[in-house]
Biopython code that builds the backbone (N, CA, C, O; Angstrom):
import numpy as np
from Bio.PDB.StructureBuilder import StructureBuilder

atoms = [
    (1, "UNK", "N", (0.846, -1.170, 0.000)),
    (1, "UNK", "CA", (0.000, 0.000, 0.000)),
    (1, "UNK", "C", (0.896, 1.239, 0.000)),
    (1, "UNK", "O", (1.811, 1.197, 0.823)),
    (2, "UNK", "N", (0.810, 2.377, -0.792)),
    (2, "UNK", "CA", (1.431, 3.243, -0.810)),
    (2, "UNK", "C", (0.952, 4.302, 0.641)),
    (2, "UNK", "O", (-0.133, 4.510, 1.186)),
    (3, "UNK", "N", (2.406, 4.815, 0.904)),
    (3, "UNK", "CA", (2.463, 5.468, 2.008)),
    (3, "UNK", "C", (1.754, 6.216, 2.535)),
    (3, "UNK", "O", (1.597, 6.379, 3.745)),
    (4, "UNK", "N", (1.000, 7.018, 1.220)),
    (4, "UNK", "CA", (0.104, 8.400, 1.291)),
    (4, "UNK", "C", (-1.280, 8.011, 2.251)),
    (4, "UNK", "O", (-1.860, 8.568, 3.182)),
    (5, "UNK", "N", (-1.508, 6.460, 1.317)),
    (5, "UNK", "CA", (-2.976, 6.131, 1.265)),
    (5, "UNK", "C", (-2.829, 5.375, 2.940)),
    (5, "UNK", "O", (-3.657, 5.536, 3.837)),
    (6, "UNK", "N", (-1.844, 4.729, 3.019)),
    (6, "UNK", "CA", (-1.734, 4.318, 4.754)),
    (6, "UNK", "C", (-1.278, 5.383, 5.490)),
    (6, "UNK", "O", (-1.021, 4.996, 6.629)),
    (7, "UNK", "N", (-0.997, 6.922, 5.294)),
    (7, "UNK", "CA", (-1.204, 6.938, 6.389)),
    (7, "UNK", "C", (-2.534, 7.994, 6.430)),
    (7, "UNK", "O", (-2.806, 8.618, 7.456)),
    (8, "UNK", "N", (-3.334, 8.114, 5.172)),
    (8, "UNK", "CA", (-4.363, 8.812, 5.414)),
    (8, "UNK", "C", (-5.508, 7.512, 6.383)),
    (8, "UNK", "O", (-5.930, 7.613, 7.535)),
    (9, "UNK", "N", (-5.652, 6.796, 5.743)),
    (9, "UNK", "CA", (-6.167, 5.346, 6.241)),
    (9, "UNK", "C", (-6.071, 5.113, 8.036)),
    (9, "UNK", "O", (-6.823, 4.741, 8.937)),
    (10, "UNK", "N", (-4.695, 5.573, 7.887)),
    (10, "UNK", "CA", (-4.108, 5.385, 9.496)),
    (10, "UNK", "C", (-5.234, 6.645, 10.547)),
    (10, "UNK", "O", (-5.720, 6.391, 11.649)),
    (11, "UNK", "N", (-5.384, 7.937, 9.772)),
    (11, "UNK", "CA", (-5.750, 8.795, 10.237)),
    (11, "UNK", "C", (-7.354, 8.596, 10.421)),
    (11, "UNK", "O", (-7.997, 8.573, 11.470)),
    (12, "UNK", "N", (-7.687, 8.494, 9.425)),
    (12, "UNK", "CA", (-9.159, 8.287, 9.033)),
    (12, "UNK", "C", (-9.523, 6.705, 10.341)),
    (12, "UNK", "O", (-10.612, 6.646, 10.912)),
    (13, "UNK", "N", (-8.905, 6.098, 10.474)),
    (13, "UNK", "CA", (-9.308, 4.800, 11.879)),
    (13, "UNK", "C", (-9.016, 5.643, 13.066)),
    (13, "UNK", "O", (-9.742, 5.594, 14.058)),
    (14, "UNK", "N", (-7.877, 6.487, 12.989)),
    (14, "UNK", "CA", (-8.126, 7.102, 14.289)),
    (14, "UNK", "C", (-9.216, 8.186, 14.731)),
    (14, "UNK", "O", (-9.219, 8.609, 15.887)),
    (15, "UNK", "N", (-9.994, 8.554, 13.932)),
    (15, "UNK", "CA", (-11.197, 9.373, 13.810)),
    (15, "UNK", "C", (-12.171, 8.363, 14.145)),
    (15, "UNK", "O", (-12.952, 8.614, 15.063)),
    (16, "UNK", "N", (-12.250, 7.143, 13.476)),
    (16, "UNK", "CA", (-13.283, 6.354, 13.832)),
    (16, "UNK", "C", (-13.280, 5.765, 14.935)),
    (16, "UNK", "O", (-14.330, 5.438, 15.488)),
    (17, "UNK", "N", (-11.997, 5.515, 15.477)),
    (17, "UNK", "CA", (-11.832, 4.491, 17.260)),
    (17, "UNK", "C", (-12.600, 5.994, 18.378)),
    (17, "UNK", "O", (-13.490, 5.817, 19.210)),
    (18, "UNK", "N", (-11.946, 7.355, 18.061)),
    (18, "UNK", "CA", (-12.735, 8.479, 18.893)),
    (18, "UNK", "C", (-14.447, 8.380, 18.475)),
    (18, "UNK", "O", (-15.168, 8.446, 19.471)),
    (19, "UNK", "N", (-15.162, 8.236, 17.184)),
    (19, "UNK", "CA", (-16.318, 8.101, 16.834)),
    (19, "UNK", "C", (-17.153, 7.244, 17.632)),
    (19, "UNK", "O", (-18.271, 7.547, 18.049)),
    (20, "UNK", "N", (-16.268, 5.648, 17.909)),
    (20, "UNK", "CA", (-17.028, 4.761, 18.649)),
    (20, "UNK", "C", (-17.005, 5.067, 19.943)),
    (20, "UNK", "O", (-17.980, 4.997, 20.691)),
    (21, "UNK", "N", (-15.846, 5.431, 20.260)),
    (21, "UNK", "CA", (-15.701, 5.869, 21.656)),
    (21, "UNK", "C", (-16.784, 6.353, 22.318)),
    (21, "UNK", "O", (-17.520, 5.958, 23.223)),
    (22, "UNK", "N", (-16.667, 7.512, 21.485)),
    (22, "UNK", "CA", (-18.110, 8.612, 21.529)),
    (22, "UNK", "C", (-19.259, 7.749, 21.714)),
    (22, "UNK", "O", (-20.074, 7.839, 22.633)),
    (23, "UNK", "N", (-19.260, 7.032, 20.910)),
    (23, "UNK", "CA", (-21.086, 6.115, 20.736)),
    (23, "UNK", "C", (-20.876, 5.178, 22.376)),
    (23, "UNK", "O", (-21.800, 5.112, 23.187)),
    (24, "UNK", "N", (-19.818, 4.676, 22.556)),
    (24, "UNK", "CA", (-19.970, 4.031, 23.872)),
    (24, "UNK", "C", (-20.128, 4.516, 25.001)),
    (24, "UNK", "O", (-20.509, 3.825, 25.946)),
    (25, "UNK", "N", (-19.786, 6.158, 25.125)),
    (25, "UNK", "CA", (-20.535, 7.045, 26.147)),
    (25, "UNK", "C", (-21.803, 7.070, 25.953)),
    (25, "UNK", "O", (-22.552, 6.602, 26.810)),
    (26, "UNK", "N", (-22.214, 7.536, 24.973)),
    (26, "UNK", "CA", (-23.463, 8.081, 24.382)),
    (26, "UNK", "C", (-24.232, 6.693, 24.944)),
    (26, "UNK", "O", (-24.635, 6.923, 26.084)),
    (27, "UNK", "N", (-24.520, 5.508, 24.570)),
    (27, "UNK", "CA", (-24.979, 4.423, 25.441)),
    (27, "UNK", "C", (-24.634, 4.305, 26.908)),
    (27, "UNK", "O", (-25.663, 4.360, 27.582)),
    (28, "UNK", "N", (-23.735, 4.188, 27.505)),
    (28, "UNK", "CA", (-23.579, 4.600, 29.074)),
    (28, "UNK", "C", (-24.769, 5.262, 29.348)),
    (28, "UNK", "O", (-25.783, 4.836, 29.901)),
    (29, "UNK", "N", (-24.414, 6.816, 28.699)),
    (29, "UNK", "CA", (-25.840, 7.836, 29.309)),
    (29, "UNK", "C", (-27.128, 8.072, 29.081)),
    (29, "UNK", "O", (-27.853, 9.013, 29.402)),
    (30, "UNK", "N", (-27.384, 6.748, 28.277)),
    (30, "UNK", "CA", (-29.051, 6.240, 27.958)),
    (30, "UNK", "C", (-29.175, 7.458, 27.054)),
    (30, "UNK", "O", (-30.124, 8.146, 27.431)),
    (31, "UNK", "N", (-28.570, 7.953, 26.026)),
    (31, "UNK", "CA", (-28.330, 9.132, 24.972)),
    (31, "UNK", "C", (-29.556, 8.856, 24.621)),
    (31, "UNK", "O", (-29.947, 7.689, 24.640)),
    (32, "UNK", "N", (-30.620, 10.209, 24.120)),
    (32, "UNK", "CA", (-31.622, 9.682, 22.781)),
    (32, "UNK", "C", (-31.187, 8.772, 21.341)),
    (32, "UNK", "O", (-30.243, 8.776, 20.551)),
    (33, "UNK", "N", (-32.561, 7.949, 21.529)),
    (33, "UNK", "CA", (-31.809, 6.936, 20.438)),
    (33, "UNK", "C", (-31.586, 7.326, 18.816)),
    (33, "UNK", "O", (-30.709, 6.872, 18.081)),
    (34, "UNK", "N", (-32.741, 8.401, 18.435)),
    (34, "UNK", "CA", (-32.148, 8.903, 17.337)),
    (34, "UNK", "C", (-30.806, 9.216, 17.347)),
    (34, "UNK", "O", (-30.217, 8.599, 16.459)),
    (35, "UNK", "N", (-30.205, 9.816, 17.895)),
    (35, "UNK", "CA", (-28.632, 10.224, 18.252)),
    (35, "UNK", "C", (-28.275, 9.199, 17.992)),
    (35, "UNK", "O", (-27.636, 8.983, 16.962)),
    (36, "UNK", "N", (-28.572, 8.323, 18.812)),
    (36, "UNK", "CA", (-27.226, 7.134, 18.737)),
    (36, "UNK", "C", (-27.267, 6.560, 17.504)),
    (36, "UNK", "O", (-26.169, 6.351, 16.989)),
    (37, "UNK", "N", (-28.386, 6.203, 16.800)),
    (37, "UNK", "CA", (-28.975, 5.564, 15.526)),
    (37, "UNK", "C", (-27.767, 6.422, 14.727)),
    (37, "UNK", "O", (-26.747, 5.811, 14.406)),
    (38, "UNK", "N", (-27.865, 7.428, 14.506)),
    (38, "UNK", "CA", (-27.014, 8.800, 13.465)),
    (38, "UNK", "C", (-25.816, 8.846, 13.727)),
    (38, "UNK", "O", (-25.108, 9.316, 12.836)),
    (39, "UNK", "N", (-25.193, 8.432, 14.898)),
    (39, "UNK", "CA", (-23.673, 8.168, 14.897)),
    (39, "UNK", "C", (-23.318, 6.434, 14.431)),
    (39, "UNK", "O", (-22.352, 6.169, 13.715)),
    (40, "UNK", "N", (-24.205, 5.427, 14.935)),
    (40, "UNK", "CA", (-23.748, 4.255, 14.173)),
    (40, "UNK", "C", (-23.464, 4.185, 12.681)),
    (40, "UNK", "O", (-22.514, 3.699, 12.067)),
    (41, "UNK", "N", (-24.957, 5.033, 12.132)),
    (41, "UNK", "CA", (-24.528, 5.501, 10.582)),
    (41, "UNK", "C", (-23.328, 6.125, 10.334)),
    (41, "UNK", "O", (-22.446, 5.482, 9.766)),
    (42, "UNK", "N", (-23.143, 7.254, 10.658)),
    (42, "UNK", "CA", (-21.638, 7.915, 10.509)),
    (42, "UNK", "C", (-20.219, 7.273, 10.673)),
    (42, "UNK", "O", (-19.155, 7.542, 10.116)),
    (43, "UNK", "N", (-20.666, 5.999, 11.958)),
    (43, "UNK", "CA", (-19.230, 5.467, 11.527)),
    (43, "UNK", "C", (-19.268, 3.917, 10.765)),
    (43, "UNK", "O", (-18.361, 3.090, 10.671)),
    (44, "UNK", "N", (-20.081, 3.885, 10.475)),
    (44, "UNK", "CA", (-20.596, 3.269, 9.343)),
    (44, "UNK", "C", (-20.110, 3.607, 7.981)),
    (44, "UNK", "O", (-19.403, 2.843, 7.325)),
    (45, "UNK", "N", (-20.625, 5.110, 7.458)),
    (45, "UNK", "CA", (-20.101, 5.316, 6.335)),
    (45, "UNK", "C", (-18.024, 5.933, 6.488)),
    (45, "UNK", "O", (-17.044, 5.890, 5.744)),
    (46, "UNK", "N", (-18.267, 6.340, 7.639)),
    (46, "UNK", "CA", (-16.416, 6.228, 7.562)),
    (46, "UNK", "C", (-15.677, 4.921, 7.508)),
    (46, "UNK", "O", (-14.455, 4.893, 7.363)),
    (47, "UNK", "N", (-16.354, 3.924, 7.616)),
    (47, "UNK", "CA", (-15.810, 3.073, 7.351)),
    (47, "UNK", "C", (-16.101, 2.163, 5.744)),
    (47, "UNK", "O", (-15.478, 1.269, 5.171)),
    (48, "UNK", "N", (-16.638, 2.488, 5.611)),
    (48, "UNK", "CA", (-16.918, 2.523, 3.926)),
    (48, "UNK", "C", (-16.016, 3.301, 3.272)),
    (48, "UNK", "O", (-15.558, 2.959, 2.181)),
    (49, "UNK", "N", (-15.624, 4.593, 3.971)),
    (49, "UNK", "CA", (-14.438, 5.196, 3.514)),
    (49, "UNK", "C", (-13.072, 4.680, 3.166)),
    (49, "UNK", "O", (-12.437, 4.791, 2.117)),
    (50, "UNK", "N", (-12.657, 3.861, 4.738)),
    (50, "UNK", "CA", (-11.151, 3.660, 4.374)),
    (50, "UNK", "C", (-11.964, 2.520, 3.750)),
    (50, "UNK", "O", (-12.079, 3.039, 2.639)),
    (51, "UNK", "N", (-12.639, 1.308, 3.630)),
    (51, "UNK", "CA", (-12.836, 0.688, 2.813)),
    (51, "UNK", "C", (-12.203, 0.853, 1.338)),
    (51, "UNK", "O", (-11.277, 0.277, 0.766)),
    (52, "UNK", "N", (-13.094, 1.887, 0.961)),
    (52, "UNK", "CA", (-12.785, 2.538, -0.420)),
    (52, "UNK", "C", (-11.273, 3.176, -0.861)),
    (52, "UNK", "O", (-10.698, 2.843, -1.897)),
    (53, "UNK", "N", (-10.660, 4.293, 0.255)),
    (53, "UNK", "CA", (-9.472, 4.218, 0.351)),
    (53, "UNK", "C", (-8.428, 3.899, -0.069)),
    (53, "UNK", "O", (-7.566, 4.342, -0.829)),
    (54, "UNK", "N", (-8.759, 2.378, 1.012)),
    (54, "UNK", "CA", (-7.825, 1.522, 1.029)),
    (54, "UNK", "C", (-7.128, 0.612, -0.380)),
    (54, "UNK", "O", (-6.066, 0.066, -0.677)),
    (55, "UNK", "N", (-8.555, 0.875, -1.013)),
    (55, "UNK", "CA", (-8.570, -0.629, -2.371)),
    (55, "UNK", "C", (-7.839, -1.558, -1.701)),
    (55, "UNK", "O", (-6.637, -1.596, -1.964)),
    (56, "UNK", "N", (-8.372, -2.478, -0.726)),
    (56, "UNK", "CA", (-7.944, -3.743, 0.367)),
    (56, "UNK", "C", (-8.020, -4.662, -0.948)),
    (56, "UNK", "O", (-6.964, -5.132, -1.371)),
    (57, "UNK", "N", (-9.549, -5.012, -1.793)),
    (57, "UNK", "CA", (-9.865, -5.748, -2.678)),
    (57, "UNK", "C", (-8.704, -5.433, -4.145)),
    (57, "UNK", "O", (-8.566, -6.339, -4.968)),
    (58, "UNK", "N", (-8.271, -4.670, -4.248)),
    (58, "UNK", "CA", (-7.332, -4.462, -5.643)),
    (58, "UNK", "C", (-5.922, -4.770, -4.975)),
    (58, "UNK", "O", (-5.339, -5.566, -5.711)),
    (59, "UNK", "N", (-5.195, -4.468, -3.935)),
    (59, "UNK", "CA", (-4.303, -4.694, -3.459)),
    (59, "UNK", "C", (-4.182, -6.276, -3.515)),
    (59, "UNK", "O", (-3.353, -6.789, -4.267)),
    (60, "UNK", "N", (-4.980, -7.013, -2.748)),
    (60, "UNK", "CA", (-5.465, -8.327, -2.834)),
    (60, "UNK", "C", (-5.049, -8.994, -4.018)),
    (60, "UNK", "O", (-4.396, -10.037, -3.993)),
    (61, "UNK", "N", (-5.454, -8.349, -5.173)),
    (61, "UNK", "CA", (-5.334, -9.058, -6.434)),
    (61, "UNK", "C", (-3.819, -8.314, -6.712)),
    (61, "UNK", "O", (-3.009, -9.092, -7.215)),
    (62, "UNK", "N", (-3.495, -7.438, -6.555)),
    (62, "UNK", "CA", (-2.508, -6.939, -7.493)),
    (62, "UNK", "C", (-1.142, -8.281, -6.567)),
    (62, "UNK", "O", (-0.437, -8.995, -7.281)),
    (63, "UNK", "N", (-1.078, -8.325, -5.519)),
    (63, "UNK", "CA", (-0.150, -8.688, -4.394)),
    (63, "UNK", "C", (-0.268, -10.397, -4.552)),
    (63, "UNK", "O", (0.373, -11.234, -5.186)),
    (64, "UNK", "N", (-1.702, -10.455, -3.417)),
    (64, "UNK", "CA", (-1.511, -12.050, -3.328)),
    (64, "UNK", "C", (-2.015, -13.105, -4.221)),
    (64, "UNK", "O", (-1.595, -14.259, -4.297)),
    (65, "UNK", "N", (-3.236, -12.408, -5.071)),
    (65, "UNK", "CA", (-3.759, -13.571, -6.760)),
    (65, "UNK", "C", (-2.372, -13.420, -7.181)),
    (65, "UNK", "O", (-1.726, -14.458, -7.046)),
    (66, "UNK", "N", (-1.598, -12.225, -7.746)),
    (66, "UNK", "CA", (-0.895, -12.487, -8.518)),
    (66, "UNK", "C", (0.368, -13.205, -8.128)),
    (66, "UNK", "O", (1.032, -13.732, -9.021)),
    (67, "UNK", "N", (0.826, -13.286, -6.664)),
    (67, "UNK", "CA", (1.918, -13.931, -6.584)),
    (67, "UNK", "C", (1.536, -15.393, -6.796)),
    (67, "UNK", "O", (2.374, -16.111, -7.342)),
    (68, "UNK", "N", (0.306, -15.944, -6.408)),
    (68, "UNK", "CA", (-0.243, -17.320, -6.644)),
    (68, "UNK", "C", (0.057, -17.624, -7.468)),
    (68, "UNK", "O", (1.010, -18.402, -7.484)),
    (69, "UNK", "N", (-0.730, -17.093, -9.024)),
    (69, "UNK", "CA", (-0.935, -17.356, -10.010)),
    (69, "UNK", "C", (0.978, -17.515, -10.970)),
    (69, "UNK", "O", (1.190, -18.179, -11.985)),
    (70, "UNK", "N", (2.124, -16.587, -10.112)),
    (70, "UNK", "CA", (3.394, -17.025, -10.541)),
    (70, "UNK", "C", (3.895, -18.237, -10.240)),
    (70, "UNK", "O", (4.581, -19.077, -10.823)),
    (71, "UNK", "N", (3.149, -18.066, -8.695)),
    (71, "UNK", "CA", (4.177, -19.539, -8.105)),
    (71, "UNK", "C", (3.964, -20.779, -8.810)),
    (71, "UNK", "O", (4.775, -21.699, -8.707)),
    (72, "UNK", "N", (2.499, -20.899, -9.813)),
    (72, "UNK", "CA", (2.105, -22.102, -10.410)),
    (72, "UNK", "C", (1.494, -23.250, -9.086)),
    (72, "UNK", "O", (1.074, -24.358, -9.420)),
    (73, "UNK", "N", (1.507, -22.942, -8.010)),
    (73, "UNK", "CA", (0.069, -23.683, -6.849)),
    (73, "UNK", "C", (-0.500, -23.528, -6.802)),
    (73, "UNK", "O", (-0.892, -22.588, -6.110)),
    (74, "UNK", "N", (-1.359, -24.415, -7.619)),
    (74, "UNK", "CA", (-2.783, -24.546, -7.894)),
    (74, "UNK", "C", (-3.822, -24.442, -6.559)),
    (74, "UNK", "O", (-4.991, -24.058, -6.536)),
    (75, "UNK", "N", (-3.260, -24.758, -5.839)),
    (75, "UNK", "CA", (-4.144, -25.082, -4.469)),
    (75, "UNK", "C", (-4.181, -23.332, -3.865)),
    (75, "UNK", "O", (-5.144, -22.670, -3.479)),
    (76, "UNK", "N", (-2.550, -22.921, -3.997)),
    (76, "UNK", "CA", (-2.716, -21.678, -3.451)),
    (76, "UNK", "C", (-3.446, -20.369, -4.612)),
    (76, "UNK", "O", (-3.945, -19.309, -4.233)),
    (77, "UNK", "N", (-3.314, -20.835, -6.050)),
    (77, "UNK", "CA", (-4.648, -20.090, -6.393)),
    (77, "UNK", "C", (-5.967, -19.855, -6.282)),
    (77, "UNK", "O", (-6.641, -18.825, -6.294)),
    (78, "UNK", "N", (-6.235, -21.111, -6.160)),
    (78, "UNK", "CA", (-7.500, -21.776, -5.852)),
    (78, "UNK", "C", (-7.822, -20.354, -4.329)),
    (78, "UNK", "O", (-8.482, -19.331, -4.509)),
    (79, "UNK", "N", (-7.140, -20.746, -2.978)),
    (79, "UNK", "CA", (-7.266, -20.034, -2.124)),
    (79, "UNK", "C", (-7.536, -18.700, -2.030)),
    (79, "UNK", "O", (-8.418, -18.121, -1.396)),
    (80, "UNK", "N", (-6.529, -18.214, -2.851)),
    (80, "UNK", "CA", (-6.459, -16.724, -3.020)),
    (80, "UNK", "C", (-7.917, -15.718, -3.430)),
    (80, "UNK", "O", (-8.479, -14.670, -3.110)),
    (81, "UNK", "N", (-8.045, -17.054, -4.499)),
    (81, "UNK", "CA", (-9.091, -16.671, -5.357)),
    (81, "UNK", "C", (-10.467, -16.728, -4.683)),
    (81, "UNK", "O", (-11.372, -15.957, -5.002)),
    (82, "UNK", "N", (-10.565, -17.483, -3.925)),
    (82, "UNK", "CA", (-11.839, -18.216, -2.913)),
    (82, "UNK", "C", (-11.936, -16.992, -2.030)),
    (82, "UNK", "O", (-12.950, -16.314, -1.865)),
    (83, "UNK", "N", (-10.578, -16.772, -1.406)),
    (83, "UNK", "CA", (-11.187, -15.442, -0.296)),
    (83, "UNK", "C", (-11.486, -14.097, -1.093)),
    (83, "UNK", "O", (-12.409, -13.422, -0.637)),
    (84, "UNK", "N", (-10.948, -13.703, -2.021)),
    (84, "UNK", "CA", (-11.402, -12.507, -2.984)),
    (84, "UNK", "C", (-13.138, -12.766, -2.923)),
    (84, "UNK", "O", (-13.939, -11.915, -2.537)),
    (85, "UNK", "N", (-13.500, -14.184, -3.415)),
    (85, "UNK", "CA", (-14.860, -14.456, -3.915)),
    (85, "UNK", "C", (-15.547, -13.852, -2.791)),
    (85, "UNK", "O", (-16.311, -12.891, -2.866)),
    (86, "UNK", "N", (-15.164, -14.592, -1.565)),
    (86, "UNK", "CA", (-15.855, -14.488, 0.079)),
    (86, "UNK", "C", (-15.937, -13.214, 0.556)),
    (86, "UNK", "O", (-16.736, -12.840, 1.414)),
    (87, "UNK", "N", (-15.006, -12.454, -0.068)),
    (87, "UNK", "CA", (-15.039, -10.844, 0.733)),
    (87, "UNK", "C", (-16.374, -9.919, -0.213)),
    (87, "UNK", "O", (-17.224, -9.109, 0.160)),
    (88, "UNK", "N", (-16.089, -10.419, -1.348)),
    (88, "UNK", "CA", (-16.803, -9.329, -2.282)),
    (88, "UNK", "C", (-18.527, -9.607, -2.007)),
    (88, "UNK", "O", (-19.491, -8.843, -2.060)),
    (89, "UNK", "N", (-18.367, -11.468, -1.607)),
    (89, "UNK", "CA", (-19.673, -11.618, -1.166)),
    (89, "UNK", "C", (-20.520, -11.461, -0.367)),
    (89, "UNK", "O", (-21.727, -11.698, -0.330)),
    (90, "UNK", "N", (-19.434, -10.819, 0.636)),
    (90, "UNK", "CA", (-19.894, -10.542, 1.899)),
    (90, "UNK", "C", (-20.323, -9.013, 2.000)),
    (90, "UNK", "O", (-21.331, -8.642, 2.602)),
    (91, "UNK", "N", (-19.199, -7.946, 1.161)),
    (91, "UNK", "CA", (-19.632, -6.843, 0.683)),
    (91, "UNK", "C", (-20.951, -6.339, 0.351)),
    (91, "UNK", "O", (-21.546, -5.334, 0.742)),
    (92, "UNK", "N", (-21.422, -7.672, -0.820)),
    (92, "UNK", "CA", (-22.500, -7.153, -1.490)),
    (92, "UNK", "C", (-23.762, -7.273, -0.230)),
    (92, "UNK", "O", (-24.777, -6.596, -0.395)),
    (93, "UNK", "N", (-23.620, -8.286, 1.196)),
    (93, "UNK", "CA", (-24.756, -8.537, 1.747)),
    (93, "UNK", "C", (-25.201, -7.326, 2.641)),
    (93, "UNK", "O", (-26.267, -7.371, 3.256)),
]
sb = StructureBuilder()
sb.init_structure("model")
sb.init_model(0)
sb.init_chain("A")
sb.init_seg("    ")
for serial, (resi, resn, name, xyz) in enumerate(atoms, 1):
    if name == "N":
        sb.init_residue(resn, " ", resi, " ")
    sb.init_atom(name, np.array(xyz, "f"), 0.0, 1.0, " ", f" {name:<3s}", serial, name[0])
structure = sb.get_structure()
C-alpha cells in the first residue's frame, strides 16, 4: 500500500476508534436513540471510507492472486481466489 494512502487510512481509523468511543458514552448515558442511531450511521459510512481508500480488494489481487498465479500452486490459487470471492460476497450482503 502506498504510504500516502496508509497513512491517510491510518488517520481516518483514528477518527473512527474516537467516533465509537463517543457512541460508547453516548450508550452509558441512555443518549436519545435517534442520536445514537445517526452516529452508528456515521461510523458506518467512515468506514466505507477507508474501505474505499484503502482498495484492500485491488491490493489483494494486485499482491496475493498475482503472486499465486506465478508460483504455479494450484491449491494456493484456488485459495487466493476463494477469499477474494468471500469478501466481495460478503460486501454485497
Amino acid at each position: 500500500m502506498r504510504k500516502d494512502i496508509k497513512a491517510s487510512v491510518g488517520k481516518r481509523l483514528g477518527r473512527i476508534e474516537g467516533q465509537v468511543r463517543g457512541l460508547s458514552k453516548m450508550v452509558e448515558e441512555d443518549r436519545y436513540c435517534i442520536d445514537i442511531v445517526t452516529q452508528i450511521s456515521a461510523v458506518r459510512a467512515a468506514l466505507r471510507r477507508v474501505e474505499e481508500e484503502g482498495s484492500w480488494k485491488t491490493d489483494h489481487v494486485a499482491h496475493c492472486v498475482e503472486h499465486a498465479i506465478a508460483s504455479g500452486d494450484k491449491a494456493d490459487q484456488r485459495e487466493k481466489i476463494a477469499e477474494l470471492m468471500a469478501v466481495i460476497g460478503r460486501a454485497e450482503r
